[in-house]
C-alpha positions as CSV (number, residue, x, y, z in Angstrom):
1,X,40.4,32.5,-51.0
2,X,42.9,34.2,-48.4
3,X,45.4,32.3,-50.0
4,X,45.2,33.4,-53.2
5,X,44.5,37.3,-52.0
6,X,48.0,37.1,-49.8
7,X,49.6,35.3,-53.3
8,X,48.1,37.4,-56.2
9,X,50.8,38.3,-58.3
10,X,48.5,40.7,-60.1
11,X,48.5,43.6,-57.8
12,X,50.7,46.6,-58.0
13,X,53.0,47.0,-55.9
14,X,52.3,50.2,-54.1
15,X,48.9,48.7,-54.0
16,X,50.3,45.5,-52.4
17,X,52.4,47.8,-50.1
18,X,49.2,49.5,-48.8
19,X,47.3,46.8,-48.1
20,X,50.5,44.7,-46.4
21,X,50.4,48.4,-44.0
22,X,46.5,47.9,-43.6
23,X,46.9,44.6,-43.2
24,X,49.6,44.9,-39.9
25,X,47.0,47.2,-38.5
26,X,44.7,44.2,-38.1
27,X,42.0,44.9,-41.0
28,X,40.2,41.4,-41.7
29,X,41.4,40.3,-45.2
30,X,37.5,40.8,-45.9
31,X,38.1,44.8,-46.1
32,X,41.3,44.1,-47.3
33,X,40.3,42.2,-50.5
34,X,37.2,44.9,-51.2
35,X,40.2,47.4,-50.9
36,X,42.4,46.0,-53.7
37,X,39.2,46.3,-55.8
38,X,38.4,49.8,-55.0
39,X,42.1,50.5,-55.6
40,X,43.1,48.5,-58.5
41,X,39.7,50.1,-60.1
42,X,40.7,53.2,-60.0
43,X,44.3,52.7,-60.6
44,X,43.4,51.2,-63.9
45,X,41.3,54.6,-64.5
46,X,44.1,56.5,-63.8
47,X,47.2,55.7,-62.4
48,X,47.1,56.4,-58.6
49,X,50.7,58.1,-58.8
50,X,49.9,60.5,-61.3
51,X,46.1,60.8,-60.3
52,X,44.6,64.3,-60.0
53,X,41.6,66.1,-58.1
54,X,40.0,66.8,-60.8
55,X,40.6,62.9,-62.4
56,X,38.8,61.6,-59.1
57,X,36.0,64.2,-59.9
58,X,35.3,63.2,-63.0
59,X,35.9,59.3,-61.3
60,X,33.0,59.6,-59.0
61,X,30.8,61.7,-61.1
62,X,30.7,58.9,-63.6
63,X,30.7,56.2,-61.3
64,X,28.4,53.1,-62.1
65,X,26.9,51.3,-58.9
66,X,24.7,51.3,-55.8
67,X,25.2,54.2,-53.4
68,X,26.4,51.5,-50.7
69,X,28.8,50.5,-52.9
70,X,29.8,54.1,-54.1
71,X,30.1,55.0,-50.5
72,X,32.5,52.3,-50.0
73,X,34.8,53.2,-52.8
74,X,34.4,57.0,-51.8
75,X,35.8,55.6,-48.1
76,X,38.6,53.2,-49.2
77,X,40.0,56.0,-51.8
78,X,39.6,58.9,-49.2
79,X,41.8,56.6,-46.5
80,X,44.4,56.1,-49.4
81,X,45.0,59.7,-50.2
82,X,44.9,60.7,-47.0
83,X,48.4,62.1,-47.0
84,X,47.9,64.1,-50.0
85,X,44.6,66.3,-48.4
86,X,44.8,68.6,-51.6
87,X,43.5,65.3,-54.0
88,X,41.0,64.1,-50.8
89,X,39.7,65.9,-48.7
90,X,37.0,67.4,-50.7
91,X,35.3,64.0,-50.9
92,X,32.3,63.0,-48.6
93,X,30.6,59.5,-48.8
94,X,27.2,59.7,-49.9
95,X,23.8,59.0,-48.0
96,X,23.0,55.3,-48.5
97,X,18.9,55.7,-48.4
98,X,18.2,53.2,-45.3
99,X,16.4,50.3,-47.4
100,X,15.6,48.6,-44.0
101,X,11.7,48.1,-43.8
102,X,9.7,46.2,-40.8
103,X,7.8,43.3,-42.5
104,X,11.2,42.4,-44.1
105,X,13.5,42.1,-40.4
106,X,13.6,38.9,-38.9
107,X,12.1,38.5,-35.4
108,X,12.6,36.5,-32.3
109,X,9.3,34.1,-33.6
110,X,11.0,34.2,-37.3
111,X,14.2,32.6,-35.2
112,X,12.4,30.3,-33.1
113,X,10.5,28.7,-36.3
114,X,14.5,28.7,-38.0
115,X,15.9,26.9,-35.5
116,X,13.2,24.6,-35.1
117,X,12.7,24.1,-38.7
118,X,16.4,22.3,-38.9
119,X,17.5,19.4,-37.2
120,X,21.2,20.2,-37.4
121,X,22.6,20.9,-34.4
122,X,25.2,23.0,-36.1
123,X,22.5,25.4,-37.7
124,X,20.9,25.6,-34.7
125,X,23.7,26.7,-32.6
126,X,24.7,29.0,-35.8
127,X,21.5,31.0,-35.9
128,X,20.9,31.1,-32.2
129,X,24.1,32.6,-31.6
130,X,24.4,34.6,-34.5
131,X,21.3,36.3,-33.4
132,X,21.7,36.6,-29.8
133,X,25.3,38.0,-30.7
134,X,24.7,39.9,-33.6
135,X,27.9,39.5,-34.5
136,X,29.5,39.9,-38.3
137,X,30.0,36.7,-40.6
138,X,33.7,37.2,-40.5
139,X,33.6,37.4,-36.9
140,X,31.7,34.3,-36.2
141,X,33.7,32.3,-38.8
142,X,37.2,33.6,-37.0
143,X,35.9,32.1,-33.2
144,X,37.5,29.3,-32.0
145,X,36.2,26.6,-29.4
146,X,38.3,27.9,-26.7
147,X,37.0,31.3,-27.5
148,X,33.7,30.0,-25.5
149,X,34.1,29.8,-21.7
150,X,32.2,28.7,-19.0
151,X,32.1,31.3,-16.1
152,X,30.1,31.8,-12.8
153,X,27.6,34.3,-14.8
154,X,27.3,31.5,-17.9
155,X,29.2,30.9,-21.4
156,X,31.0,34.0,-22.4
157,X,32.4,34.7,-25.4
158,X,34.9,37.5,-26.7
159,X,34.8,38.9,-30.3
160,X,37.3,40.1,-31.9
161,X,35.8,43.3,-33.8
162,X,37.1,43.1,-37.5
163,X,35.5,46.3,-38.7
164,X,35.6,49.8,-36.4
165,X,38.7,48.8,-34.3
166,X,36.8,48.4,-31.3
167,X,39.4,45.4,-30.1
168,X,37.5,43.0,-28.5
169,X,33.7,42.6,-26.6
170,X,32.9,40.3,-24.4
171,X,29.6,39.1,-24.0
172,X,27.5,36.5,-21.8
173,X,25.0,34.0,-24.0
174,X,21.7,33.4,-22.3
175,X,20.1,32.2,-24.9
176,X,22.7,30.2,-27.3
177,X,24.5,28.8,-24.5
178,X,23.0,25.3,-24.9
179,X,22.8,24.9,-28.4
180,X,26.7,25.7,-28.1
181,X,27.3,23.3,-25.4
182,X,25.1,20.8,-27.9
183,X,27.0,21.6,-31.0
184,X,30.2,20.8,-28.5
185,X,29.0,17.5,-26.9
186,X,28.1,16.6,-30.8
187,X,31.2,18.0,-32.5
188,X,34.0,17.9,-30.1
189,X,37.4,19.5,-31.3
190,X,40.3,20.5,-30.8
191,X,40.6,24.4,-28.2
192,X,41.9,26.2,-31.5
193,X,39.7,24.7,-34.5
194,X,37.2,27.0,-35.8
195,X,33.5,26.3,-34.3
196,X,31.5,28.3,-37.2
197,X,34.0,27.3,-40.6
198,X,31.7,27.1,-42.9
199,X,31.8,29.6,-46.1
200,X,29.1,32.4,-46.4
201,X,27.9,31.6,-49.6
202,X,27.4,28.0,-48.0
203,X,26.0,29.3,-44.7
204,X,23.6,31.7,-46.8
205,X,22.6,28.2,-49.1
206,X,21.9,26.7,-46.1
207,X,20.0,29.6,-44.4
208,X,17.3,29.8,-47.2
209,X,16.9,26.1,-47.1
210,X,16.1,26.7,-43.4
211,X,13.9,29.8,-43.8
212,X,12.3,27.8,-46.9
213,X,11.4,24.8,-44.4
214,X,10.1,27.1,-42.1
215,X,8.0,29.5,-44.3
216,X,9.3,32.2,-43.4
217,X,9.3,34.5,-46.6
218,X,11.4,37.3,-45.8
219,X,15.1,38.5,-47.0
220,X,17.6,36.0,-45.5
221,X,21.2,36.2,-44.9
222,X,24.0,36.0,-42.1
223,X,23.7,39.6,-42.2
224,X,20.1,39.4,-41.4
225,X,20.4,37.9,-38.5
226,X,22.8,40.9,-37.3
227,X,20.4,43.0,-38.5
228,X,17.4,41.0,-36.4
229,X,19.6,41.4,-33.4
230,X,19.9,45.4,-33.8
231,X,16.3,45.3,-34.0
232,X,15.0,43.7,-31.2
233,X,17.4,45.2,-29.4
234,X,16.2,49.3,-30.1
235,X,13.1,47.5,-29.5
236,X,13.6,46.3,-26.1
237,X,15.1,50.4,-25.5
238,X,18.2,49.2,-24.4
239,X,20.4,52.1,-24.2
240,X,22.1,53.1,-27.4
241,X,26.0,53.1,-26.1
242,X,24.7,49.1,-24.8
243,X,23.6,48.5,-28.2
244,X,26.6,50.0,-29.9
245,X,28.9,48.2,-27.6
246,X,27.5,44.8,-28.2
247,X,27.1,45.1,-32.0
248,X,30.7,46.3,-32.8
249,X,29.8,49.9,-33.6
250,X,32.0,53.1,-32.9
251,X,30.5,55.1,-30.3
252,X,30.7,58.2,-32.2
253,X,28.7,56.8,-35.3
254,X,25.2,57.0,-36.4
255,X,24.7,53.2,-37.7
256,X,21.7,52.8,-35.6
257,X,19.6,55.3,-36.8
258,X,19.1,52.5,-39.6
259,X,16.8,50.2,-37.0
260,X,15.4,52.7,-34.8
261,X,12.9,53.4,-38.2
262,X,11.8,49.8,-37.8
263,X,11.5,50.1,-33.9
264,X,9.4,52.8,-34.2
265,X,7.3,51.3,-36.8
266,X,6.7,49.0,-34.1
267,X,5.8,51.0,-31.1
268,X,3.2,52.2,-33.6
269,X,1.8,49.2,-34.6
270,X,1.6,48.6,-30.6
271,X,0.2,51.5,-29.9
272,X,-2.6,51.3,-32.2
273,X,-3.8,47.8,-30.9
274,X,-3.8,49.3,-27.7
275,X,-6.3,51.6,-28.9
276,X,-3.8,54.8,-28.3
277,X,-2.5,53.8,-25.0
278,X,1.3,53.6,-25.6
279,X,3.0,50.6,-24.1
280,X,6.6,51.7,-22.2
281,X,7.9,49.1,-24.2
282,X,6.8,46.6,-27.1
283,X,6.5,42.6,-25.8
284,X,8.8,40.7,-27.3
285,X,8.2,36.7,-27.9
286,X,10.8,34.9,-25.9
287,X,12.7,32.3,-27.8
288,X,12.6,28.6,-27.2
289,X,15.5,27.4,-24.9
290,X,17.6,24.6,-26.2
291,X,17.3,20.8,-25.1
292,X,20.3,19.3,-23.5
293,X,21.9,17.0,-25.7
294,X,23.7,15.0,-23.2
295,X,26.6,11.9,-24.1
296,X,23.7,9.6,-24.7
297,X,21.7,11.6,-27.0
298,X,25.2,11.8,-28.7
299,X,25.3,8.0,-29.3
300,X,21.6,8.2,-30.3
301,X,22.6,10.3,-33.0
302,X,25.7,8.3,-34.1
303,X,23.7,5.1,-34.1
304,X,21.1,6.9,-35.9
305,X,23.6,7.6,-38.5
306,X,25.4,4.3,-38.4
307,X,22.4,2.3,-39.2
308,X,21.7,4.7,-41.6
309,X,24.7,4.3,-43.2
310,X,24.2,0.2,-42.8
311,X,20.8,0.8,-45.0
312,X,22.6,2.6,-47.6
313,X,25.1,-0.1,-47.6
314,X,22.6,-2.9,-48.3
315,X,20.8,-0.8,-50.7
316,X,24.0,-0.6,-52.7
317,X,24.6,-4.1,-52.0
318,X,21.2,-5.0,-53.6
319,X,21.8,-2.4,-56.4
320,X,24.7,-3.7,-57.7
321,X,23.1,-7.8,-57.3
322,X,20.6,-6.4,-59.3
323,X,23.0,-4.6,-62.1
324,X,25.0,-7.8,-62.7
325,X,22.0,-10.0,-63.0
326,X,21.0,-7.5,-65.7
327,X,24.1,-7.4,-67.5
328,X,24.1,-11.3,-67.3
329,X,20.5,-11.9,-68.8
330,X,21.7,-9.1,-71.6
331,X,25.2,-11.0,-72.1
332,X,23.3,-14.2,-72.4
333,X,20.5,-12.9,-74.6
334,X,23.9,-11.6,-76.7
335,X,25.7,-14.8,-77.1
336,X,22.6,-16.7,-78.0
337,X,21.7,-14.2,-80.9
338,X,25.2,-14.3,-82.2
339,X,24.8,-18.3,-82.3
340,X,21.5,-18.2,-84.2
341,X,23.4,-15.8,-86.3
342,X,26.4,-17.9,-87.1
343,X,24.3,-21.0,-87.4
C-alpha cells in the first residue's frame, strides 16, 4: 500500500510536491495518503491554483460526510492554504459531537477476558500492550524488536509519535512486559524486523474473533483499545499533562475532554453504590499478569504443532488412499460396462 501511494502516477504534481514537503517533515504516510484525498477532492472541484474563498465556501457548505471526516478535510485544506490567509483563514474545523459512551469503552476485565479468550501468543502480547500503551495502530505496527529494552526499572519502550509531532515517549511496561518477552522467546527475530506487522484490517478481523470468543459485545477495534487506555487512565485521576504525555497528545489540546465524560459516568455509578459517599477514586480490576513462557514451553509448542502437522499429514495420506481406491472401483465399474456394451 505505501508502495503504491510513493508510485501513484495519478497525483498532480503540486499535490505530489506538497505531500513529498509533508512527507520530509516526518508525517506517517497514514496522514499523508488521507491528505492526497482531501486534496485531490477538492482539486477536482476546483482547481487548487485557481481556487477562490468563496469556491471553498460553497465547498464546505455542500460537503457530504460525517463531521469527523469534515473536520479532517477542513484541517488538511486549511494547512494547504496556509500561505495564502485571504482563501483560509476564515475556516474553523467543526465540533465532532463526542460519540464516546461508557457501556461501549472497553475495560481492564473486557481485556483480561480478550487476552484470555486467545491462545495466541501474538494476540496476547498485541492487546496487552496495545492497552497498556495506548499507543496508535500506525505506531505499534512501525516498532521494531530492538525498540523493546530491558532496563533496571523493566522493559521500556520508545514511540515514535506519528501524529502531533511530539518526537518520541518513552514508557516502562508493567503489565505487557511478559507477554512481550513471550511473544519473543516464541517468535525470535531479527533487532530491526517489525514485532506488531500485521495489517489493521487483519488485526481488526482478528480482534472481533477474540472479542466474539470472549463475549464481549461491545465496539471493537485497535483504536478501542487506545481509547480503553485513555479511559482507565482519567479514571485512575492521573494528572492530565501524565495522560497527555503517554497518549501522544499535544499539551495545548483538548482531546481528553472526550473520556473524562465516561470517567465521570463512572465516579457516578460509584458513588451511587456507595449510597452517596464519594470514593477518592473508582477501583479498578487489576489485569491478569502473564505466564512465563520459558525455552521449554517453546518446544512444547513446536512439538504441539509438529505432531499436529504429522496428523494432517496422515489424514491426507489416508485421503488420497481413499480417492484412488474410488476412482479404481469407478474405472473398473467403467471398463466392465463398456465390455457388456461391445459384447
Amino acid at each position: 500500500m505505501r508502495k503504491n501511494f510513493e508510485n501513484n502516477s495519478d497525483t498532480k504534481p503540486y499535490i505530489q510536491k506538497y505531500l513529498d514537503e509533508q512527507k520530509a517533515n516526518g508525517k506517517s504516510w497514514h496522514l499523508l495518503i488521507a491528505t492526497r484525498s482531501i486534496l485531490t477532492k477538492l482539486d477536482n472541484f476546483k482547481l487548487l491554483d485557481n481556487i477562490t474563498k468563496e469556491d471553498l465556501i460553497n465547498y464546505f457548505s455542500n460537503f457530504k460526510g460525517k463531521p469527523a471526516t469534515k473536520k479532517m478535510a477542513q484541517v488538511v485544506i486549511k494547512k494547504y492554504f496556509s500561505d495564502k490567509p485571504e482563501l483560509s483563514n476564515w475556516i474553523k474545523p467543526v465540533n465532532v459531537k463526542n460519540d464516546l459512551k461508557s457501556d461501549d469503552i472497553l475495560n481492564p476485565e473486557d481485556i483480561d477476558k480478550l487476552i484470555n479468550a486467545t491462545n495466541g501468543i501474538y494476540w496476547k502480547a498485541y492487546i496487552a500492550f496495545a492497552f497498556e500503551s495506548g499507543a496508535r495502530f500506525s505506531e505499534i505496527q512501525a516498532l521494531s524488536y530492538k525498540d523493546f529494552k530491558e532496563t533496571d526499572q523493566g522493559m521500556v519502550v520508545e514511540i515514535h509519535t506519528t501524529k502531533t509531532g511530539a518526537g518520541y515517549r518513552k514508557m516502562v511496561l508493567p503489565f505487557s512486559a511478559q507477554y512481550i518477552r513471550n511473544l519473543i522467546t516464541y517468535e525470535p527475530s531479527k533487532p530491526e524486523a517489525k514485532m506488531f506487522r500485521m495489517t489493521e484490517s487483519y488485526v481488526l478481523k482478528v480482534l472481533k474473533e477474540i472479542a466474539e470468543a470472549a463475549k464481549i459485545d461491545k465496539p471493537m477495534s485497535p483504536h478501542r483499545l487506545r481509547h480503553a487506555q485513555a479511559t482507565d487512565m482519567c479514571k485512575r485521576g492521573y494528572n492530565e499533562t501524565i495522560i497527555k504525555k503517554k497518549l501522544g497528545w499535544s499539551l495545548s489540546g483538548n482531546m481528553i475532554a472526550r473520556y473524562t465524560h465516561p470517567a465521570d459516568d463512572a465516579v457516578i455509578n460509584a458513588t451511587l453504590e456507595k449510597g452517596g459517599d464519594l470514593p477518592s477514586t473508582a477501583k479498578q480490576k487489576e489485569i491478569t499478569p502473564a505466564p512465563v513462557l520459558t525455552v521449554y514451553d517453546q518446544s512444547a509448542i513446536i512439538s504441539n504443532l509438529n505432531d499436529k502437522i504429522a496428523e494432517m499429514e496422515d489424514q491426507h495420506k489416508k485421503d488420497m488412499e481413499d480417492t484412488k481406491e474410488t476412482m479404481k472401483r469407478q474405472m473398473e465399474l467403467i471398463t466392465a460396462a463398456m465390455q457388456a456394451k461391445q459384447s
